[in-house]
C-alpha positions as CSV (number, residue, x, y, z in Angstrom):
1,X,238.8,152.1,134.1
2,X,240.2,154.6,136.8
3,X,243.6,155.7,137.0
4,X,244.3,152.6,139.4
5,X,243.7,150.3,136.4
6,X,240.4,149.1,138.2
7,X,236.9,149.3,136.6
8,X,234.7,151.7,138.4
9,X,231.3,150.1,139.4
10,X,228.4,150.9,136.9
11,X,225.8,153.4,138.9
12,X,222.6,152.7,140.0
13,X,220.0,153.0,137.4
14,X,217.5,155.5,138.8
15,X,215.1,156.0,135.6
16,X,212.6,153.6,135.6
17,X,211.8,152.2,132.3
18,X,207.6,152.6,131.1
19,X,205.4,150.9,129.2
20,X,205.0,152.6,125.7
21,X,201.6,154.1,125.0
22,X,201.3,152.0,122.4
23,X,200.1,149.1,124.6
24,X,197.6,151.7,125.8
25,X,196.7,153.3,123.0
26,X,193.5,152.9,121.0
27,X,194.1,151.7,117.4
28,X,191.0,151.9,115.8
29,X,190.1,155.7,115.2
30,X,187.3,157.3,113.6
31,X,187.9,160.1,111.8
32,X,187.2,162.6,109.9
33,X,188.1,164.4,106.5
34,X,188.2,168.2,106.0
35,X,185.9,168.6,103.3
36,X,183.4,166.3,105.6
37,X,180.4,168.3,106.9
38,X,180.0,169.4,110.3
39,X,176.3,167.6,110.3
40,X,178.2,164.0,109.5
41,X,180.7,164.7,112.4
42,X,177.9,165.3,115.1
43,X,176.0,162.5,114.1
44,X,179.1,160.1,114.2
45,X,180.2,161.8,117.5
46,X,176.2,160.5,119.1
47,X,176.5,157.5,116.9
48,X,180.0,156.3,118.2
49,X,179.7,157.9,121.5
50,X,182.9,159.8,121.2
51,X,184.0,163.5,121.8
52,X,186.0,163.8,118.8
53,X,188.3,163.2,116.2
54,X,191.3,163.3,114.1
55,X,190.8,164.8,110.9
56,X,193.0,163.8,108.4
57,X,194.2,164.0,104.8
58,X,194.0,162.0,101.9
59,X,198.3,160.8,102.9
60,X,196.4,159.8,106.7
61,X,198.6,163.1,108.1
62,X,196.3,164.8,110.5
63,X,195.5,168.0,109.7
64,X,193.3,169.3,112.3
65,X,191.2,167.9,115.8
66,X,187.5,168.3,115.9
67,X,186.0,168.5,119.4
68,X,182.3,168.4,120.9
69,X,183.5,171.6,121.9
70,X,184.2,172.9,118.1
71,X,181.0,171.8,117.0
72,X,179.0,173.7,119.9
73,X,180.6,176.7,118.7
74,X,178.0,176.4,115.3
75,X,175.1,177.0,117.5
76,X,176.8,180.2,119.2
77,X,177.8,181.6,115.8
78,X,174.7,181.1,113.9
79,X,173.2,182.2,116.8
80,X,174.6,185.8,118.0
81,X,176.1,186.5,114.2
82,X,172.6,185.2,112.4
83,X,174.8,183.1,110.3
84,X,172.3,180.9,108.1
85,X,172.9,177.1,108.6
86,X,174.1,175.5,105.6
87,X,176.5,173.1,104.9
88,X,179.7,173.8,106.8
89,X,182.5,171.9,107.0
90,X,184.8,170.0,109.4
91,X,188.1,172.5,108.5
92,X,186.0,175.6,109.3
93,X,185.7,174.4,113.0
94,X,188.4,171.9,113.6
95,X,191.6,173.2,115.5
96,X,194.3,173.1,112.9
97,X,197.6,171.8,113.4
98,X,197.1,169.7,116.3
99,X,199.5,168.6,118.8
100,X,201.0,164.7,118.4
101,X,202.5,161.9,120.2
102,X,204.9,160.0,118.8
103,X,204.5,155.9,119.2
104,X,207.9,155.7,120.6
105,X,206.7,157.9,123.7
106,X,206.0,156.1,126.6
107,X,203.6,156.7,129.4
108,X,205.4,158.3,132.3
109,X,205.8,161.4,129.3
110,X,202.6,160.7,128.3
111,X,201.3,161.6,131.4
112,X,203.5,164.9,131.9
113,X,202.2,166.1,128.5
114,X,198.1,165.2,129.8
115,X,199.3,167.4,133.0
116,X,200.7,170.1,130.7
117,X,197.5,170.8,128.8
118,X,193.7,170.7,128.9
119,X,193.6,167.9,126.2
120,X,191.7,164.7,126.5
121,X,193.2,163.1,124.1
122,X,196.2,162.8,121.8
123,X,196.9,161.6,118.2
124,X,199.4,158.9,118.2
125,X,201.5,159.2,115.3
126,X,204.6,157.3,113.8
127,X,207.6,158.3,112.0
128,X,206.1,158.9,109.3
129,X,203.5,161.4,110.7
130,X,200.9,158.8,110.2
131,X,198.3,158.7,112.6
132,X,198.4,155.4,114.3
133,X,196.2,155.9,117.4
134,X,194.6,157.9,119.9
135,X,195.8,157.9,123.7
136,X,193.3,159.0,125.9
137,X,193.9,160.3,129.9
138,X,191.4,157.4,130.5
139,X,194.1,155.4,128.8
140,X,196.5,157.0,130.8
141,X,194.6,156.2,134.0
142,X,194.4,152.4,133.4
143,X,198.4,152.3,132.8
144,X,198.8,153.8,136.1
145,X,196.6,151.2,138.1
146,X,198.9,148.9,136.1
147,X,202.3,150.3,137.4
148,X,200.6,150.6,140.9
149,X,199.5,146.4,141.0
150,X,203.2,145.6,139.7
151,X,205.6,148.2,141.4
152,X,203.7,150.7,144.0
């Protein structure tokens, strides 16, 4: 109430309320462990049709990515170092620490952090740190012709 003992009006709401990613989200991930050779990865990347993957521990926290992009880097090392091709695996050429979502985020921020960096993809993870999904830009993409058949 105002000094006039009347209640002032409530304002407008201007933040529009998103869908979470979860709805967008993919659920079922392959991953990958760190003692896992880089050979198995490859062949599950062709095999699944995928560009990459979590890796994660034995407690499901992720520990690392591993990209199409990591694995090409073998071929350049053994390549212009003369490294000899033996059984490497995923935590020598997965990018530690990789950056999360949380499942409470929801697309609109989603989208701003896809803008902010040259990722493809996201691990989805919940309170607990436990990965629960992947959210792709294709993912991404599919939310937004949603918003634009039910509010552009």
């Amino acid at each position: 109430m105002n000094f006039t003992g009347v209640s002032a009006p409530e304002p407008p709401k201007t933040v529009k309320e998103y869908r979470p990613i979860t709805e967008y989200m993919t659920r079922d991930v392959y991953t990958l462990s760190p003692d896992q050779s880089i050979s198995d990865a490859m062949d599950m990347f062709l095999e699944k049709k995928i560009s990459g993957a979590p890796v994660k521990d034995d407690k499901n926290k992720i520990v690392g990515i591993l990209s199409e992009i990591d694995c090409m880097k073998i071929m350049v090392d053994e390549a212009y170092f003369n490294l000899p091709h033996g059984r490497i695996s995923v935590s020598q050429y997965m990018s530690p620490n990789p950056q999360t979502l949380t499942d409470t985020m929801d697309v609109l921020d989603c989208a701003q952090k896809f803008l902010s960096t040259n990722f493809r993809r996201f691990p989805v993870v919940d309170v607990n740190d436990k990965l629960v999904g992947t959210i792709s830009r294709r993912d991404i993409l599919r939310a937004t012709r949603d918003m634009k058949t039910s509010t552009w």
